[in-house]
Each structure stands twice: as C-alpha cells, then as structure tokens.
N, C-alpha and C positions, 0 to 999 in steps of 0.2 A: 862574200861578194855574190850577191845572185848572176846565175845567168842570163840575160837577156836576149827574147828572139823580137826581132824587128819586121813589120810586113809594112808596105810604102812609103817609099824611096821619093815621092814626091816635090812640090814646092812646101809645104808645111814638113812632111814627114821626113824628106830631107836635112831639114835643119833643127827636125827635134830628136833624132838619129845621132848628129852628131853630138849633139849635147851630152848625149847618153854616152857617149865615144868616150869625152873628157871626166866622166863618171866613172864608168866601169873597164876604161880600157880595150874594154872588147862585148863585141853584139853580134849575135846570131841573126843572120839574115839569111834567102833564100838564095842561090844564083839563076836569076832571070834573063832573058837575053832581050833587055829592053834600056831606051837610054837613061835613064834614073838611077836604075841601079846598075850598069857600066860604070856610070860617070863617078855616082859610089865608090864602086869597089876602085877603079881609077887612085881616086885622092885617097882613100884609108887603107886598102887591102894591101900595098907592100911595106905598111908599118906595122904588120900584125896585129892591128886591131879585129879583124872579121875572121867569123868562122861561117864558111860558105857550105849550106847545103843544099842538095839536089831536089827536095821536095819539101811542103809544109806541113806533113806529116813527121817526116825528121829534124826539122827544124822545132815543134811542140816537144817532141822526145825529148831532146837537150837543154831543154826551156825552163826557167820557174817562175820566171813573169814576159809576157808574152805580151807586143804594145802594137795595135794595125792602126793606121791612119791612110784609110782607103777613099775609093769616089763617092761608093750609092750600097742600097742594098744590095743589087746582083755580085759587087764585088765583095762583100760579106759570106755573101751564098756560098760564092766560088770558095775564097780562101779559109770558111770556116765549116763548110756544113757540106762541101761534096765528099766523094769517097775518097780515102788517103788524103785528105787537107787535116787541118787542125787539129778537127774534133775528136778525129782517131786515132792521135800520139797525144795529146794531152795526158800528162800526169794530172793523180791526184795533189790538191789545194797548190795547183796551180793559179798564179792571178792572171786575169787576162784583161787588157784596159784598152777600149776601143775610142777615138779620136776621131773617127767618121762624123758629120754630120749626117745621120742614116731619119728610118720612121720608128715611131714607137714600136710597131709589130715586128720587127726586126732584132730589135734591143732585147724585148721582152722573150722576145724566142731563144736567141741566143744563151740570156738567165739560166732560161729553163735547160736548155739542152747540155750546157755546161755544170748546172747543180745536179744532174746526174751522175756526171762524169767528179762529184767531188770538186770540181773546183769554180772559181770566183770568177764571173762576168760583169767587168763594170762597164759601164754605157759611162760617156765620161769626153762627149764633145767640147772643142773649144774655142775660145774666141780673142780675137789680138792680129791675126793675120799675117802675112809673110812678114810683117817686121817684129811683131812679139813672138815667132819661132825664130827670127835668127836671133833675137837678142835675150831669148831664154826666157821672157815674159809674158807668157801666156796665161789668159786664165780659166780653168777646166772646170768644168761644170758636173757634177759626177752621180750618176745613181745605181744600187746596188748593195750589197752586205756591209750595212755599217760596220761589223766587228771586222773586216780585215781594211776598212778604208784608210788606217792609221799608214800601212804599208805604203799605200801610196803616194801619201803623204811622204816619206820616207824617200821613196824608189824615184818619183820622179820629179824631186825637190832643185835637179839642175836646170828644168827649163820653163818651171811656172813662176808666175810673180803672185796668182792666186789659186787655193782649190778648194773647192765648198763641196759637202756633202750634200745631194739637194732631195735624197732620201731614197724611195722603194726605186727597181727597175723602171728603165723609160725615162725618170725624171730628170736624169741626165741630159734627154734630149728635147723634153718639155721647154727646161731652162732653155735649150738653144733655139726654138723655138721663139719662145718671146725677144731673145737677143736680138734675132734675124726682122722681128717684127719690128723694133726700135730703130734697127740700125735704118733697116728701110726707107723710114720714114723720116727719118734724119736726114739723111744723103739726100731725099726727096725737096725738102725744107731748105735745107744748103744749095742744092743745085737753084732752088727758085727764087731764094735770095743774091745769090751772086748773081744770076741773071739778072735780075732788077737793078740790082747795084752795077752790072757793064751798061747798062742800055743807059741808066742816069749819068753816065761818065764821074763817079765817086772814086774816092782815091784808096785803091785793096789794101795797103798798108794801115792807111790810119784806121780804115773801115773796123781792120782783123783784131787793131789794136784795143778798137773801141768793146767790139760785139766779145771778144774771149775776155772780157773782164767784169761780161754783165750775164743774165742768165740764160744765152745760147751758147754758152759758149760747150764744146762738144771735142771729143778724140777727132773726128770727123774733120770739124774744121779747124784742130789743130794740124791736122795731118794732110789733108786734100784743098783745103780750100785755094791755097796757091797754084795747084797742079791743075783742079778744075777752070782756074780761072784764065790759064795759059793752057787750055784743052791737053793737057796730058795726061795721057792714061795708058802708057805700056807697061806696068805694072800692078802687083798688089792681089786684090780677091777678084778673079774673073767673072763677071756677066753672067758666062752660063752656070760656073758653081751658086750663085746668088738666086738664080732661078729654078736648080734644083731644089734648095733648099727652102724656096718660097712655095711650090709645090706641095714639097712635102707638109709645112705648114697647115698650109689653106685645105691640103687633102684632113687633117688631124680635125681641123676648126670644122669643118662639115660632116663630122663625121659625130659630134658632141655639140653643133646647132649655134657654134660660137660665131660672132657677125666679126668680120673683119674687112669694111669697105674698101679702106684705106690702104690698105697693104693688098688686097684681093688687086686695087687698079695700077698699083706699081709693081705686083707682078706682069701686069698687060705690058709694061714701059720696059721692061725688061725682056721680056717676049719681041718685042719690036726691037730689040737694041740686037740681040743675038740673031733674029731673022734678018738684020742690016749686016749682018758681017763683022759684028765688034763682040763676039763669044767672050777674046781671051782679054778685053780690055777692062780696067778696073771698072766694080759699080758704081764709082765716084761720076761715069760719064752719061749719068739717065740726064746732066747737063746740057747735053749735046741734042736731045730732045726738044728743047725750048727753043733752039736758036735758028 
C-alpha cells in the first residue's frame, strides 16, 4: 500500500482527498490552520484516517506518491520549490502528480527540478469539475515519464472516469489548455442560445429535448442549461478560476504567434463578470451578460 501525501484541501482537492481516503485508508496531509483543511481534518481525522504533519518537507519524507491540486503557479512556488517545502524531503522515484491548472514554465521547471532529485513530476490537470471530483469521474490529462505513467493509472484509478498520457512535460497542461478553449466557447454559444430562445418565449423543456438529440448537444448543456435559464449560479467552476486559466492560455498562444479571437474576447466577458462582483459564481453566468 503506498503512502500518500495530499497538498489542497480545496473544492476539487477536497473531494479527490477523500476518494483517496476509501482507497488507502489513510493520506498524509499537512496541518494548516485554514478552513479546508480544518473542515478536513474535522470529518476524517478521528477515524484515523490522516497522518498530520507540521511541514511539507516532512510530509515528502513520509511520502511515495505525493498529489497537489493547488490555485496558480506562486502556490506551486510556495509548496514545492521554497526552502524546507517538497523539493527538499522528497525521496528518491518518488511520483509526484500535480492537478493544478498552472503554465507550461512551471510544469516543465518542476520536471526538471524533480529529475534531479530521482524522482517523477507529472503535470497531469483535470477536467469534470466539482461534480466529476465528487463522483470520482474526472478526467486527467497527463504529461511526463511515460515509463512510470502505468503507476498512475494504478494509484489514482478511485476517482478518474479517464486518464490519457498526452506525452513529453507541459503536455499535460497544453491538453488543458485547449479543454478551457472549448469549454469557453461553449458556455459562450449556450449562453446566446438560451438567450434567444427566453427573449422568443420558446418552451426550455421541449427546446433541451430537441437540441441534446442533434449535434449541439454538450456536458454544458446537459448540465447548466436549466440553471442558466433560472439565473443560477451558486456553484460549480468560479468566474475567477476560468479567467485564470484563460490568461494562462492566451499568455501560451502569444507567446508561439497562435490567433485565438474567440476566446481572447470571452476572456474580456469574464474580466467584466469578476470586476461585477460575481468572482465565485459559476462560468455558466457570462448569460447574465446578454440580458
């Protein structure tokens, strides 16, 4: 039974924590004094499932695969690459499997700073959202040492429904990359459809019924279409995480001469959505835009 160390207690990392729980019984995490992991250690820590330590340097020590699902690069920085974090209790062929949607320069640093140290850096973002982390179905996108990717396949087989090898470092987050390009412009498409269909007074039922049986039909609008249409959006992937991650993007696409209009101007929509005060509300609401 490998040991597991866990770093983000999150809304995704949260619920792919505990999956890991009903797996191995027990996961190494840090003790932070923040509500995530309170709330954590709350519901699992007096069934003995956790082994709480004081830093993330002793939490790598004890470690033989080691899984972060953090916010951005600087929280990468912190938890893997300042003094006494990670990098400097890391055993050798350690795996280490990062869930961030971070940048290419980041990913590919880490490779490198971990193939020193002997052990395996997979960049390895995912996509399914708060409901494919609580229902164990997510699907990981992964780049990094082909020869130990079997492992992972292995190790984190209790909370994906897919995981692809998508090959050298970075491409891990390449993949997420175009995911976030697609999803975009989905949600984009969905929101201006439903609009058009309230403004004609059309009936949402028969509408859903007709459009997911022909070829828009989308996770998107199996999933949002009814919530965007009754303006709700207190849940799901936040606003501001969506426009980090569109950043990140469009910083990759300029930087390799790639045109991305279309996504370039619904990150402005998102820009506008977050400067409105609706950061933590689903992206499902660039809706609220049109009306």
């Amino acid at each position: 039974m490998k040991k597991i160390g866990f770093v983000g207690l999150g809304i995704m990392g949260g619920n792919i924590a505990s999956h890991l729980l009903k797996k191995y019984k027990k996961i190494n995490i840090v003790k932070r004094d923040s509500y995530n992991t309170k709330k954590f250690i709350k519901k699992f820590g007096n069934k003995g499932k956790i082994n709480l330590y004081e830093n993330y340097k002793n939490l790598a020590e004890n470690s033989e695969v080691i899984i972060s699902c953090v916010g951005n690069d600087n929280d990468l920085e912190e938890i893997y690459l300042k003094k006494n974090k990670i990098l400097d209790g890391v055993k050798k062929n350690t795996i280490i499997v990062d869930h961030t949607t971070a940048s290419l320069d980041i990913s590919i640093k880490l490779f490198e700073k971990f193939k020193k140290k002997e052990a395996f850096f997979f960049d390895a973002p995912v996509s399914g959202g708060e409901i494919g982390a609580k229902e164990g179905k997510l699907a990981i996108m992964v780049g990094g040492n082909k020869s130990k990717f079997k492992l992972l396949e292995k190790n984190l087989d209790c909370y994906y429904k897919s995981i692809i090898f998508m090959g050298k470092p970075g491409n891990g987050q390449l993949t997420k990359m175009v995911n976030q390009i697609c999803v975009a412009s989905i949600i984009q498409g969905l929101a201006e459809g439903l609009n058009f269909a309230q403004k004609k007074n059309l009936n949402i039922k028969k509408l859903l019924e007709v459009i997911r049986n022909g070829a828009a039909q989308s996770w998107q609008l199996e999933n949002r279409s009814l919530t965007m249409w009754k303006n709700q959006f207190n849940f799901g992937f936040m606003n501001k995480l969506m426009l980090k991650d569109l950043k990140i993007l469009l910083g990759e696409s300029n930087n390799s001469n790639i045109k991305l209009p279309v996504t370039k101007q619904i990150k402005g929509f998102y820009n506008k959505l977050v400067k409105k005060g609706y950061s933590k509300e689903d992206t499902s609401n660039l809706i609220r835009l049109l009306k």
